[in-house]
C-alpha positions as CSV (number, residue, x, y, z in Angstrom):
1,X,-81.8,17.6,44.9
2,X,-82.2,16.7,41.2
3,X,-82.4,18.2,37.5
4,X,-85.8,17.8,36.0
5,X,-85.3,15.3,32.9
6,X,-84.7,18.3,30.6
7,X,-82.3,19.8,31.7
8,X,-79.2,20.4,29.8
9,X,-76.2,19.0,30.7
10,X,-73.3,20.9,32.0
11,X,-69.6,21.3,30.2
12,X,-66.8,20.8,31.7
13,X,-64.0,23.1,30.9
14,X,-62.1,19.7,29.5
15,X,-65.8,19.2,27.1
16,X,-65.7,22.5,25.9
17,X,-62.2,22.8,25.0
18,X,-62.2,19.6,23.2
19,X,-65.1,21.1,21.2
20,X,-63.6,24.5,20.4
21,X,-60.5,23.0,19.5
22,X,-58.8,24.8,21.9
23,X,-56.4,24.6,25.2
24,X,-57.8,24.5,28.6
25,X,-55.7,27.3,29.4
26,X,-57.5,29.6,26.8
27,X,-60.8,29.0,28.9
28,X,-59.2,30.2,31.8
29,X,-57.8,33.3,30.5
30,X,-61.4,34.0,28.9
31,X,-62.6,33.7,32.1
32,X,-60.2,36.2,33.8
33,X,-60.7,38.6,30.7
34,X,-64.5,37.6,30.8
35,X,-64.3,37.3,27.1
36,X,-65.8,33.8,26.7
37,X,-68.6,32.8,27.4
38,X,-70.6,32.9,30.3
39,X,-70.1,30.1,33.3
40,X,-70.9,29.0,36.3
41,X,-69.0,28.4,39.2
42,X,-70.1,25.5,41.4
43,X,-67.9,26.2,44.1
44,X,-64.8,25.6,43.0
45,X,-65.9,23.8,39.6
46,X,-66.5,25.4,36.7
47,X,-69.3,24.7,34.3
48,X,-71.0,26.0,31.0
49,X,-74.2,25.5,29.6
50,X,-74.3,24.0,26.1
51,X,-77.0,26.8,25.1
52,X,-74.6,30.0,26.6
53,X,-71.5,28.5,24.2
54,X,-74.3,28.1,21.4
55,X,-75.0,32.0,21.8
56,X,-71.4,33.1,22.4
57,X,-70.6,31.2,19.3
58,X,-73.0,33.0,17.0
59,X,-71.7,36.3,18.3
60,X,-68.3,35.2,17.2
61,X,-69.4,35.0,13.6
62,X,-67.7,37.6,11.7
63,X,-69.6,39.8,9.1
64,X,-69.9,39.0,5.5
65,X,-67.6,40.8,3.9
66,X,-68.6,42.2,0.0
67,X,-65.9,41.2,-2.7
């Protein structure tokens, strides 16, 4: 079985930590919480899609503020 050409790569938990700047651990715990965004388990590997961080991202965006 393969991915059609366009498909997007998968994250690992390692990739997506190193691009949110934050621990491994802090994935997991989003996970348990189910706070972060949204994954897939591959039996007993965990993945993310680049475009599910890109949306959890952009909800993470605080309001503007007025001064």
């Amino acid at each position: 079985m393969s991915r059609s050409d366009d498909a997007e790569p998968l994250w690992t938990p390692d990739r997506l930590a190193e691009h949110l700047g934050v621990p491994i651990a802090t994935l997991a715990k989003w996970r348990h919480a189910q706070t972060g965004p949204r994954y897939l388990r591959l039996g007993k590997h965990v993945r993310y899609r680049p475009s599910d961080v890109q949306r959890w991202e952009e909800r993470q965006v605080a309001p503007e503020r007025p001064f």
